[in-house]
C-alpha positions in Angstrom: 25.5 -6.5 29.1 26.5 -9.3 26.3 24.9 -8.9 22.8 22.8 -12.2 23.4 21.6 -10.3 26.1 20.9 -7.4 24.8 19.0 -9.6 21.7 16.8 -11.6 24.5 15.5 -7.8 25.7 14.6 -6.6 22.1 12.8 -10.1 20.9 11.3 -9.9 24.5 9.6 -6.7 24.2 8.4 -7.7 20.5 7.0 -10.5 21.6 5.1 -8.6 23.7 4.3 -5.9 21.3 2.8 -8.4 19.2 0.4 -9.7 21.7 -1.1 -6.1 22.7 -0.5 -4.8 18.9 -2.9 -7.8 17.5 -5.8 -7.8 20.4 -6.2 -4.1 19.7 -6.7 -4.5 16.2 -9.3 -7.2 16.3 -11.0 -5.6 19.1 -11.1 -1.8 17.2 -11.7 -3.7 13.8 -15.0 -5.4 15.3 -17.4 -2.3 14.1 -16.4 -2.8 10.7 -15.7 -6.8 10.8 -19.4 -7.5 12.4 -21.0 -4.7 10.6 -22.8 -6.3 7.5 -24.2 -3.0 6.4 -20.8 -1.2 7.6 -20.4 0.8 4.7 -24.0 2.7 4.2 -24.0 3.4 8.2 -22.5 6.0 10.0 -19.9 4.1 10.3 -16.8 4.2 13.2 -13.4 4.5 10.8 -11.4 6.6 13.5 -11.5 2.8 15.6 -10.7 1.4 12.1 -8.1 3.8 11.3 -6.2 3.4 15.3 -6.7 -0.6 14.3 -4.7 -0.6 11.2 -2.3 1.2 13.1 -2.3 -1.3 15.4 -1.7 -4.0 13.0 0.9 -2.0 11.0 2.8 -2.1 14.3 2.3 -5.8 14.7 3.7 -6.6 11.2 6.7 -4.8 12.0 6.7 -6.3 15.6 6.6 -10.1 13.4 9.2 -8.6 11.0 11.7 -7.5 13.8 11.3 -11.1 15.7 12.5 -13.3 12.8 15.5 -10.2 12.1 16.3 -10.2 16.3 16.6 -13.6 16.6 18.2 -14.4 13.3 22.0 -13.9 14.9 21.3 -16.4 17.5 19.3 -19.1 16.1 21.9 -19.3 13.3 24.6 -20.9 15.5 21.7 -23.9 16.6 20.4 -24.7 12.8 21.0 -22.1 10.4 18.4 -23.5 7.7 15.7 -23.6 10.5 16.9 -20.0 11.2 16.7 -19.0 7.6 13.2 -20.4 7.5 11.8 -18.5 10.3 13.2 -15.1 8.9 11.1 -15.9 5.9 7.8 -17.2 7.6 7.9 -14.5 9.6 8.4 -11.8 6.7 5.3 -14.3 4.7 3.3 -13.3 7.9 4.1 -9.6 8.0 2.8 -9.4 4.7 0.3 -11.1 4.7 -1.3 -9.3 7.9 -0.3 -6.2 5.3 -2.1 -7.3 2.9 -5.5 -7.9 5.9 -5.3 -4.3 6.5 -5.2 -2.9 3.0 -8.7 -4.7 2.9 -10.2 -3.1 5.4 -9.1 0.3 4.4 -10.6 -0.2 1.8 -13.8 -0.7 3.0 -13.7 2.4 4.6 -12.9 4.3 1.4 -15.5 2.6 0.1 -18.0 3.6 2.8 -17.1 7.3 2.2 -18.1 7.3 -1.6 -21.2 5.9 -0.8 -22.6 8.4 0.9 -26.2 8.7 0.1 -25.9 5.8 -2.4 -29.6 3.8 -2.2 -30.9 1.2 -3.9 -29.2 -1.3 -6.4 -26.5 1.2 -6.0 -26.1 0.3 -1.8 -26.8 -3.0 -2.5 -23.7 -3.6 -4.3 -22.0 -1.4 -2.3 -22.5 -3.4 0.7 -21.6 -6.5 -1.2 -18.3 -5.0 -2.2 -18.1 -4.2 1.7 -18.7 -7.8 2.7 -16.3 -9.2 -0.2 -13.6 -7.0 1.5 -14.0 -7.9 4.9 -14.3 -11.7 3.5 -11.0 -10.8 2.6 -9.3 -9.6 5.7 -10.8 -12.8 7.2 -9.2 -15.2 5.0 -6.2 -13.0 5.3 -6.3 -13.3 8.9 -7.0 -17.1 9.1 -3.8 -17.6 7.0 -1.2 -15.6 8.7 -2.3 -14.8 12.2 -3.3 -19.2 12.0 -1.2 -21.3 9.5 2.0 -19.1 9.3 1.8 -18.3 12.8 1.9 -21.8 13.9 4.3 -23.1 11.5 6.8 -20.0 12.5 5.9 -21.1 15.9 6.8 -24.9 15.3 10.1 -23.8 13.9 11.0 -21.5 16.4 9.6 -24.0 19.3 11.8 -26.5 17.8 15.4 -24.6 17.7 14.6 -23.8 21.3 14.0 -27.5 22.2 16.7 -28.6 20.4 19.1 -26.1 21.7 17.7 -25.7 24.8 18.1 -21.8 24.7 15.3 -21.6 27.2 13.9 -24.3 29.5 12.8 -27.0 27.6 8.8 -26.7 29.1 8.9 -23.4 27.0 9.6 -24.4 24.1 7.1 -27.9 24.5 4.8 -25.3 25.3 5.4 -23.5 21.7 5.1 -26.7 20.2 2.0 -27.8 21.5 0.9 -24.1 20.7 1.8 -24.3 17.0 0.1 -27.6 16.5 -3.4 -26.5 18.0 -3.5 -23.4 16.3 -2.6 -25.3 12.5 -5.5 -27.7 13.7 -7.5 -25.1 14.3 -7.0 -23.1 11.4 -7.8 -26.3 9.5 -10.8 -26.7 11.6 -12.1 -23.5 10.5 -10.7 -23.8 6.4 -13.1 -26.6 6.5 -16.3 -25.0 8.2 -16.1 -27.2 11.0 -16.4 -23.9 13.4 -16.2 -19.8 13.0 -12.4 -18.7 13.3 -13.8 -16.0 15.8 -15.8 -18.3 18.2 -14.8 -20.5 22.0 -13.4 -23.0 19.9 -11.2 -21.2 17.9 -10.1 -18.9 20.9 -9.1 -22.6 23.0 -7.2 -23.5 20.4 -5.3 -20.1 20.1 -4.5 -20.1 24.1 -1.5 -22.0 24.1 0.1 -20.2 20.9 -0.6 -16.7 23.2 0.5 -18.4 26.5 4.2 -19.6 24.3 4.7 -15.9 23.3 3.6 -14.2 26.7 6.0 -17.0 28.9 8.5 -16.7 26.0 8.8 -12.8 26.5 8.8 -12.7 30.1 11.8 -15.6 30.5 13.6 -13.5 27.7 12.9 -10.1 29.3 13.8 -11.4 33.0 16.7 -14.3 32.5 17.7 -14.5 28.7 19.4 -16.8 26.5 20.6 -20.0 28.3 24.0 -18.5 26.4 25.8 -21.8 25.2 23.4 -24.1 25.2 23.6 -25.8 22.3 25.9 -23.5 20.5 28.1 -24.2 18.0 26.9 -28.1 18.6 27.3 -29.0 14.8 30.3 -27.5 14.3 31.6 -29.3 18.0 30.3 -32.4 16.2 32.3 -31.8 13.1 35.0 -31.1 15.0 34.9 -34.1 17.0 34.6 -36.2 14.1 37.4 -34.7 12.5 39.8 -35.4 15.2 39.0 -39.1 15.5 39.0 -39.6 12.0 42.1 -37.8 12.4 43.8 -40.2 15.3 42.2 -43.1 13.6 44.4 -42.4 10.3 47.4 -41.9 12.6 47.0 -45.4 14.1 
C-alpha cells in the first residue's frame, strides 16, 4: 500500500469521525443548551460531560484532517495547503474554546446548589451568558471556518482533480451554503438550530460523508494534477531554453 494510500485511509476515517464526533455533542449538549434554568435544576452533566468528550475528539478529528492531508495537497498549491492547516487548527480551537463554556456552566450549576433568590437569578444569567457563548462559538467555527476550510479544500480538489470533480463541486456548493447560512443567522434572519439552518448545512455533511467513503474505498486519483506547477515551470524553462538556442 503507497503512502497516498495509506493518507486517503487516515483523512477517510477522520472525516468520518468528525461527522459522528459533532452530532453527538449537539445532541448530548441539548439538556444544557435548551435548558434556560439549567444551572438551579437537577441538572444532566454526565450527558454534558460524554458531549465535551465528544467535541474534544472532533477538534482533534479537525486538527488531524488539515495535518493528514497537508503532504498531498502541498504538491497541487502549497499556499492553499498552508491555508487549510491553519483554518483548520482556527477551527479546532475555536470548538475548544465552545466546550470550555459549557463546562463551565456545569461548574457553575454545582456551586449553586440551594442558591435562591437574587442569588439564582444571577446565577442563571451567568448560565445563559455561557451557553450564549458556546453558540456564538459554534456559529463561528462549526459555520464560517467550516465553510471557508471547506471552500479551500473543495477547490485543490477541483483544481487537481484528486477525486472526481462532482465531489469536489459538491464541497463547493457545501461551503457556500453553509457561509450564507451562517450569515443568515449572524444577522437574525433565522435560529442557527432551526430547518433552515439544518438545509443549508446538508450539503457541507453530504461533501464530508461522500468525501470519506471515495477516500476510504478508491483514494487519491494519485497524479492527478501533481507536480502541475512545477511541469509548467519546467516546460517553460525548456522553450525559453530552445528559443535562446535558435
Amino acid at each position: 500500500m503507497s503512502s497516498t494510500r495509506r493518507t486517503a485511509i487516515v483523512a477517510g476515517v477522520l472525516f468520518l469521525v468528525t461527522e459522528i464526533a459533532a452530532i453527538g455533542g449537539l445532541a448530548l449538549y441539548r439538556p444544557l443548551l435548551h435548558d434556560a434554568g439549567y444551572v438551579l435544576g437537577p441538572g444532566a452533566d454526565t450527558r454534558v460531560f460524554l458531549g465535551a468528550l465528544c467535541e474534544f475528539v472532533l477538534a482533534l478529528a479537525v486538527t488531524g484532517t488539515g495535518v493528514v492531508l497537508y503532504p498531498v495537497l502541498r504538491g497541487r498549491g502549497e499556499g492553499a495547503a498552508v491555508g487549510y492547516v491553519c483554518g483548520r487548527l482556527l477551527e479546532a480551537a475555536v470548538i475548544l474554546v465552545g466546550i470550555v463554556s459549557v463546562l463551565s456552566v456545569v461548574t457553575l450549576r454545582t456551586r449553586a446548589q440551594g442558591a435562591t433568590g437574587a442569588d439564582g437569578a444571577s446565577l442563571v444569567t451567568a448560565g445563559q451568558a455561557l451557553v450564549a457563548f458556546h453558540d456564538w462559538t459554534f456559529l463561528f467555527g462549526p459555520n464560517f471556518v467550516l465553510g471557508a476550510n471547506t471552500l479551500v479544500l473543495a477547490g485543490l480538489m477541483y483544481t487537481s482533480r484528486l477525486v472526481p470533480r462532482p465531489i469536489a463541486v459538491l464541497g463547493l456548493v457545501g461551503g457556500t451554503l453553509i457561509c450564507a447560512s451562517a450569515t443568515a443567522v449572524l444577522f437574525g434572519i433565522y435560529e442557527q438550530v432551526s430547518v433552515a439552518g439544518s438545509l443549508a448545512a446538508l450539503p457541507v455533511f453530504a461533501w464530508e460523508v461522500t468525501l470519506a467513503v471515495r477516500l476510504l474505498a478508491k483514494g487519491f486519483d494519485e497524479g492527478a494534477g501533481a507536480g502541475s506547477g512545477v511541469d509548467s515551470a519546467v516546460r517553460d524553462t525548456t522553450a525559453g531554453t530552445a528559443v535562446a538556442a535558435v
